[in-house]
C-alpha positions in Angstrom: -0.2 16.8 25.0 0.1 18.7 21.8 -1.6 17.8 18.4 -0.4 18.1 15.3 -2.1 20.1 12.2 -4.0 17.6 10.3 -1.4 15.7 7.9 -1.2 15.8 4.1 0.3 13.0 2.0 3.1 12.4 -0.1 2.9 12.9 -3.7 4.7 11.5 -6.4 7.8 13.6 -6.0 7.7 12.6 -1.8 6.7 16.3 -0.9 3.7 16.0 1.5 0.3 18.2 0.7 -0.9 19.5 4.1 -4.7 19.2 4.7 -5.4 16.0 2.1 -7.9 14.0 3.8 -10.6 11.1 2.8 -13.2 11.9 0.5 -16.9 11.9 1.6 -16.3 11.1 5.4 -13.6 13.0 8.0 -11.5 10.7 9.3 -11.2 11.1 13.4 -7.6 12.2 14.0 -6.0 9.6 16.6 -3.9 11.8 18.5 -0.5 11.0 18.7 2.0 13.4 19.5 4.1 14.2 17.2 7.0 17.0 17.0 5.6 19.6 14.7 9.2 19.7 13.2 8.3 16.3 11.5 5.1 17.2 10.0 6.6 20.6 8.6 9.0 19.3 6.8 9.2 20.0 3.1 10.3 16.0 2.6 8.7 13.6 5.2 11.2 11.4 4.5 14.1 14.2 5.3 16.3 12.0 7.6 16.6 8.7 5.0 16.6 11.2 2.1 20.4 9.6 1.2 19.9 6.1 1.8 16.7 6.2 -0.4 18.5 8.1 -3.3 20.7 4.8 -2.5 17.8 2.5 -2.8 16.9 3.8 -5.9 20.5 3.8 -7.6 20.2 0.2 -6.5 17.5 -0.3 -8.3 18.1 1.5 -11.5 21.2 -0.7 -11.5 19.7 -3.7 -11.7 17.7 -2.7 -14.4 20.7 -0.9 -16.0 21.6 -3.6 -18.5 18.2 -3.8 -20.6 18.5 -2.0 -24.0 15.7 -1.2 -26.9 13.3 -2.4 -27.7 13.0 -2.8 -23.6 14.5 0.5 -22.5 11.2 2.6 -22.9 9.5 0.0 -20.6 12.4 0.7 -17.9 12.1 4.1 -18.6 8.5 3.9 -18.0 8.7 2.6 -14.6 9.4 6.1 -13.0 5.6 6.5 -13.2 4.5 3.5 -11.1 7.5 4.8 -8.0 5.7 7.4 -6.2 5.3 7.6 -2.7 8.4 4.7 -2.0 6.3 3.8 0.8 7.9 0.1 1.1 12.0 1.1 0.7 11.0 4.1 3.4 9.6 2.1 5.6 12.4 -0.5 6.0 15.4 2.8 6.0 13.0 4.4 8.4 13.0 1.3 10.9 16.6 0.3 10.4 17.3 4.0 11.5 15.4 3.9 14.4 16.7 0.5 15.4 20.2 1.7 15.8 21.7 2.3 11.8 21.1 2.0 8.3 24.0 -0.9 7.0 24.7 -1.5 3.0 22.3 -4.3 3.3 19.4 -1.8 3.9 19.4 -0.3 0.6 19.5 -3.2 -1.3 16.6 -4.9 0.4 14.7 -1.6 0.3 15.6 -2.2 -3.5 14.1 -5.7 -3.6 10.9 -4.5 -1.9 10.1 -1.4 -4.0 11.0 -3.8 -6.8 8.4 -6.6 -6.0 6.0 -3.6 -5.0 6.5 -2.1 -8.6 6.1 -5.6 -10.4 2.2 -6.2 -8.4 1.4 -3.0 -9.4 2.0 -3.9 -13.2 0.2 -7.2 -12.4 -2.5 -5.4 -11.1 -3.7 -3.1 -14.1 -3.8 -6.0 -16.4 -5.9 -7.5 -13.7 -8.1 -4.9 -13.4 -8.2 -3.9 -17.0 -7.0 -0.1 -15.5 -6.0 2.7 -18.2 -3.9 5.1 -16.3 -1.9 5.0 -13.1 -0.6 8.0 -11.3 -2.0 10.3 -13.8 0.0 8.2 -17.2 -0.7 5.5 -19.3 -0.7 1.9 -17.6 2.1 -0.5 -19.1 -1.2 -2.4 -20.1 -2.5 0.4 -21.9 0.2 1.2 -23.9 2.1 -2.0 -24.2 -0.5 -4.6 -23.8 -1.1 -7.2 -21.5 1.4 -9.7 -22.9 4.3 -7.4 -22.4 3.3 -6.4 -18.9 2.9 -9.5 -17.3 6.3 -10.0 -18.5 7.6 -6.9 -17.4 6.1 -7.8 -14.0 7.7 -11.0 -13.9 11.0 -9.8 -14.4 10.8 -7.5 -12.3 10.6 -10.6 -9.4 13.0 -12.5 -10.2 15.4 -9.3 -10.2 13.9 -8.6 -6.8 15.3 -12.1 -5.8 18.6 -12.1 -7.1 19.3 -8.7 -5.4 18.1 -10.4 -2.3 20.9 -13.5 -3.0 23.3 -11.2 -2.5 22.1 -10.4 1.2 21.9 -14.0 2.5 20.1 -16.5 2.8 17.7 -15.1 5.9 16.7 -12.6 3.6 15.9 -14.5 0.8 13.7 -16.8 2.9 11.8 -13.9 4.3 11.4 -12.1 1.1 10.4 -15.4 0.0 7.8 -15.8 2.0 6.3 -12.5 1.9 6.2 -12.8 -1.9 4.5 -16.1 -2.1 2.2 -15.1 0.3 1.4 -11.5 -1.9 0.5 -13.8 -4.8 -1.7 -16.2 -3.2 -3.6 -13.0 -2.0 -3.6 -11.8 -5.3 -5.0 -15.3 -6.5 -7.4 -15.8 -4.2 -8.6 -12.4 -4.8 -9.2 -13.1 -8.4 -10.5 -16.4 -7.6 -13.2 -14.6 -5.3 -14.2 -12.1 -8.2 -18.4 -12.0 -8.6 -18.6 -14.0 -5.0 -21.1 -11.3 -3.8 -21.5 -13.4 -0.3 -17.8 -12.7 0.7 -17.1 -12.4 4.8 -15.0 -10.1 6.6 -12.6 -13.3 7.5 -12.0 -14.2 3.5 -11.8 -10.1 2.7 -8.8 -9.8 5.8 -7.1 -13.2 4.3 -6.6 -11.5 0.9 -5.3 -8.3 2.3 -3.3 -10.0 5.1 -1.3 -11.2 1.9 -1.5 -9.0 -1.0 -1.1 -5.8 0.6 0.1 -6.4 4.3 2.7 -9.0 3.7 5.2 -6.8 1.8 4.7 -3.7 4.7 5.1 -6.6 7.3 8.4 -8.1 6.0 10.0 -4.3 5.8 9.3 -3.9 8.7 10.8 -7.5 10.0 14.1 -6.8 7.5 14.2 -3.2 8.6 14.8 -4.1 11.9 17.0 -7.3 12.1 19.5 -6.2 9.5 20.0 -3.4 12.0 20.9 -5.6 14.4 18.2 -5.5 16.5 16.5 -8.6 18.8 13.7 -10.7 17.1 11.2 -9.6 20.0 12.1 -5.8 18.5 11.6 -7.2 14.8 8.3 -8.9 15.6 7.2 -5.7 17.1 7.7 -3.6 14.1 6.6 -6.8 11.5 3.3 -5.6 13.4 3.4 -2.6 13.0 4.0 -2.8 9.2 1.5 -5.6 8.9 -1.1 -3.3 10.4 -0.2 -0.5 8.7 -0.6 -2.7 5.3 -4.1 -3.5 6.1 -5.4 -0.2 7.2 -3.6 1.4 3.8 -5.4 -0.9 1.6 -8.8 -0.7 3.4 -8.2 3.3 2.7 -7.8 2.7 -0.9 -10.8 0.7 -1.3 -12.8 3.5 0.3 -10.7 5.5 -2.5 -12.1 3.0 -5.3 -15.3 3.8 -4.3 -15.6 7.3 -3.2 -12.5 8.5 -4.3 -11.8 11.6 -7.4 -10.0 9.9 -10.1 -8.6 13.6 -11.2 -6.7 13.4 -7.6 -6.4 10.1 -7.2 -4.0 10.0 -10.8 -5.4 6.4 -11.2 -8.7 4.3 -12.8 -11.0 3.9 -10.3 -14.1 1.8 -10.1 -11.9 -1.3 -11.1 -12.9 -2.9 -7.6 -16.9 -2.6 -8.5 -16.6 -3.2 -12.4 -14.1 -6.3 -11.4 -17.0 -8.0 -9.0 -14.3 -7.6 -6.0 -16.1 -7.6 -2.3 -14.3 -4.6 -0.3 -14.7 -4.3 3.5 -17.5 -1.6 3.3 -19.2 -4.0 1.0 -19.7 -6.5 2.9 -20.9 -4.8 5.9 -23.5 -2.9 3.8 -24.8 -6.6 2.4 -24.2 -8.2 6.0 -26.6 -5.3 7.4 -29.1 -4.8 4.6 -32.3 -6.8 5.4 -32.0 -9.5 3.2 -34.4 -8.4 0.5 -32.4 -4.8 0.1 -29.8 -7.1 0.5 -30.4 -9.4 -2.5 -31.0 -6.0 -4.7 -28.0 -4.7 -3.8 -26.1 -7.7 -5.0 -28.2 -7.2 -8.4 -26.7 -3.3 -8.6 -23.2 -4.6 -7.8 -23.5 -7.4 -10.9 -25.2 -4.4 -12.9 -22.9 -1.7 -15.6 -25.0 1.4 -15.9 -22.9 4.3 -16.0 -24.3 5.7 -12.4 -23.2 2.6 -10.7 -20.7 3.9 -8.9 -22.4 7.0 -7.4 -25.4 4.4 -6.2 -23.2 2.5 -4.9 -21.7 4.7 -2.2 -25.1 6.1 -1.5 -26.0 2.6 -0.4 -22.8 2.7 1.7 -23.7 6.1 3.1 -27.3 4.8 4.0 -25.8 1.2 6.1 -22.9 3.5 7.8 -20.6 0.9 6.0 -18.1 4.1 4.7 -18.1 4.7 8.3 -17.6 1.3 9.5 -14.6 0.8 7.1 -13.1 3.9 8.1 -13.1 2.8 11.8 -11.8 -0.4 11.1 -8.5 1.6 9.2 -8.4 3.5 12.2 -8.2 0.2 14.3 -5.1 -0.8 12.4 -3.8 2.3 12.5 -4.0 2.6 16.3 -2.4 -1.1 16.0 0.4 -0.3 14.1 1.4 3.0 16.3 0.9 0.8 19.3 3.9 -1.5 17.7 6.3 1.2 17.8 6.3 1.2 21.5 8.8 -0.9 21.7 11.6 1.9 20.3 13.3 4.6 21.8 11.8 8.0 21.0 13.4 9.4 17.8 12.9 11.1 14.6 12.4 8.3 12.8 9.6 6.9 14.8 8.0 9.8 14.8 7.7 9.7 11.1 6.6 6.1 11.5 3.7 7.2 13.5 3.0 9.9 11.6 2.7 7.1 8.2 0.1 5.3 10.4 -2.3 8.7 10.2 -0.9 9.4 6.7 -2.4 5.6 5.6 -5.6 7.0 6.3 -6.3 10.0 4.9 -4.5 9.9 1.7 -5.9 10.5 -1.6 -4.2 8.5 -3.9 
């Protein structure tokens, strides 16, 4: 079995980076074969290059209409649609479950759209400053504006789903109800420094995964494949949700903002329990334990750095890591279930990508 050369990411113009890995700890390469003709192409996303040049004309077009004083906002948006993750992963499954249809690239549309408006969500949340190296609509616009940005940015999302049918509205539905009740109890969690593993997965499960499970699901029964198939890959992208946002609390932590092109800390500053977290205060005797909850309700500027070396010290960076790897696994696993192709090569490859990104 051939390996391929350790993978790179996407960055903001989709043009992977070979050799990018997780900061602090080496990820363990899984192993999956995969044709070296994927991983060396200039564009990752080489065979849905079209349909997501579609996707995005879709979306500009729905956002077409808006003039000053809300054209700079629109205009703005380019900065928060980097790596299309969400759009890419339904074209890339519809592809490799028999055909991308005109549907496709309006529901890869809607996702990227609801992805987009979270994101704006999220930085008034977390009070961040700059996102993918530029000014957060927050930070230049204020909160008011953006949480109305975000919010019109959803109900677009729906209305381009209407004009699907009525499936897809349901399921995008769903998947967005369930992202915001992540999202709330997330912030309804904030300073609860006794947090489990089983409340930590039930925030991800909806802020992050849901959206990557439901591409996944649309992807694949749009392209007219059987609901066993679309269950398969609503797995896959599930898993593949959780072990990208487990990676990107390890970024939060141990991350380089410089590379990262975002404000990290927010997790810590926020008082929001992370998986490697909560294993360090699940393994810490409880005295150690009951100081380390006093550093995480603390502000002093080194915060951060004393932080991971608590994380170092319980293994917790490592535990976390091998839990995204675990999901990772999970997700390749899921793509049993098609043919060999391009495109699920590239799948695969996204579940290694997930993990050693650095932004």
């Amino acid at each position: 079995m051939s390996r391929r050369p350790d993978s790179g990411l996407p960055d903001s113009s989709g043009v992977i980076r070979p050799g990018a890995a997780m900061p602090t700890v080496t990820l363990a390469d899984p192993g999956t074969s995969i044709p070296t003709t994927v991983t060396s192409r200039p564009n990752p996303f080489a065979p849905i290059a079209s349909d997501l040049d579609e996707a995005d004309r879709v979306f500009a077009a729905a956002l077409a209409g808006h003039r000053s004083p809300v054209a700079p906002l629109i205009t703005h948006l380019r900065h928060y649609r980097g790596k299309r993750l969400r759009p890419a992963l339904l074209l890339l499954t519809a592809k490799a479950c028999g055909g991308i249809r005109p549907a496709h690239h309006v529901l890869a549309a809607a996702a990227e759209m609801i992805h987009t408006a979270t994101l704006v969500h999220d930085d008034v949340l977390d009070e961040a400053d700059t996102r993918r190296h530029t000014p957060t609509f927050n930070a230049e616009w204020g909160n008011k504006i953006s949480i109305l940005l975000g919010d019109m940015l959803f109900t677009r999302a729906f209305h381009l789903t209407s004009t699907v049918d009525g499936r897809a509205c349901q399921l995008i539905g769903e998947a967005t109800n369930r992202v915001c009740a992540g999202e709330l109890r997330q912030v309804c969690e904030r300073g609860n420094l006794h947090l489990g593993e089983a409340d930590y997965f039930a925030i991800v499960d909806g802020k992050t995964a849901a959206l990557t499970e439901v591409c996944g699901r649309l992807g694949a029964l749009y392209a007219g494949a059987s609901e066993e198939t679309a269950e398969r890959l609503a797995i896959y992208g599930r898993s593949l949700g959780i072990a990208f946002q487990i990676a990107d609390d390890l970024l939060d932590i141990t991350g380089d903002p410089t590379r990262a092109g975002k404000t990290l800390g927010t997790d810590l500053e926020q008082g929001k329990l992370t998986l490697p977290l909560i294993h360090a205060l699940h393994t810490l005797p409880t005295g150690e334990a009951d100081q380390f909850r006093e550093l995480l309700r603390g502000h002093e500027p080194e915060k951060r750095a004393n932080v991971a070396d608590v994380l170092i010290r319980t293994g917790s960076l490592v535990y976390a890591k091998r839990v995204a790897e675990e999901h990772s696994r999970t997700a390749r696993t899921a793509l049993e279930t098609l043919p060999w192709s391009e495109c699920r090569a590239i799948l695969e490859h996204l579940t290694d990508w997930s993990i050693r990104r650095e932004k």
